[in-house]
C-alpha positions in Angstrom: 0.0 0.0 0.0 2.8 2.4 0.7 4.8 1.9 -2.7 1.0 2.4 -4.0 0.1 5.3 -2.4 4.2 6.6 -3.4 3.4 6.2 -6.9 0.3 8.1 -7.0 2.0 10.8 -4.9 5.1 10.9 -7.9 2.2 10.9 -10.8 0.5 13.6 -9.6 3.8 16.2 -8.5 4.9 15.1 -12.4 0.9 16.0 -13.6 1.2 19.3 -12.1 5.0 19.9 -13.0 3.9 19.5 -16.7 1.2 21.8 -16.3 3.3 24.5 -14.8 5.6 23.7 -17.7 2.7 24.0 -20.4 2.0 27.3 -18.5 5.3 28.7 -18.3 6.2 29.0 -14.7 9.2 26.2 -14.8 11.4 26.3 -17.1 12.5 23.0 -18.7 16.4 23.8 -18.4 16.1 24.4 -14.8 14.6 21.5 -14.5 17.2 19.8 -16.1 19.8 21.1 -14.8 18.9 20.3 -10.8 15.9 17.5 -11.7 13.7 16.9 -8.2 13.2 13.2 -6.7 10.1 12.6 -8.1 11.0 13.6 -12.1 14.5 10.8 -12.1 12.5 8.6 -13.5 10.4 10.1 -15.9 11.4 10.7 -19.7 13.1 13.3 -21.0 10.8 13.4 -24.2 7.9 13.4 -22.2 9.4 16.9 -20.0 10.6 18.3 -23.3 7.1 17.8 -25.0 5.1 19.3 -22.3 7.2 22.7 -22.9 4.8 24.8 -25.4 6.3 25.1 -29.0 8.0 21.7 -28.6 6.2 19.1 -30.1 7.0 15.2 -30.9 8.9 16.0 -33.5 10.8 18.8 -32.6 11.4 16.8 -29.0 12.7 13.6 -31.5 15.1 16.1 -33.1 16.8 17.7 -30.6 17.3 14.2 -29.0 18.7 13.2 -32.1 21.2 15.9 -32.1 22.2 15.8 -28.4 22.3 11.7 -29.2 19.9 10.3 -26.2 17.6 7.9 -26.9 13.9 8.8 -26.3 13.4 6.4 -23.7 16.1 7.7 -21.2 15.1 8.8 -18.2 16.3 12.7 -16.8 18.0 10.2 -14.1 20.0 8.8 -16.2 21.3 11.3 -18.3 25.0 12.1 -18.1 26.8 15.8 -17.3 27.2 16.1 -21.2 23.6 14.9 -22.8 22.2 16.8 -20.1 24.4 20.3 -21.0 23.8 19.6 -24.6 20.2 19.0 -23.9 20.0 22.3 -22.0 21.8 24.2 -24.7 19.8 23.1 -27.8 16.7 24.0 -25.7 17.7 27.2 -25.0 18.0 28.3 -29.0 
């Protein structure tokens, strides 16, 4: 019941992270840069496509260019494909 109640307690933080991303009030490099607990696990496509103006395709792109897969997790991203990831965001 706890690790239940954990995951529904990560889902929802991560719901309302992406709205306040959709809405502008976090911005996706800082959340790169120093990621919180609860987003380690989640994808990096799925942050970068909740940003307005980024869409699958651009997401898939600048993934591409930084080479990270679409499945990694902001967890597991390393110093570099996270610096390249927040530099090709910021353009």
């Amino acid at each position: 019941m706890r690790a239940l109640s954990r995951a529904n307690e990560i889902r929802s933080k991560r719901a309302k992270l992406k709205r306040d991303l959709k809405a502008g009030k976090v911005k996706v490099e800082v959340l790169l840069r120093d990621p919180p607990d609860y987003v380690l696990s989640a994808k990096a496509f799925d942050m970068i496509v909740a940003v307005p103006k980024y869409g699958r395709v651009k997401a898939n792109k600048i993934l591409t260019v930084c080479r990270i897969s679409p499945s990694k997790t902001i967890g597991g991203l390393s110093a570099r494909q996270r610096g390249e990831l927040v530099s090709q965001l910021r353009r």
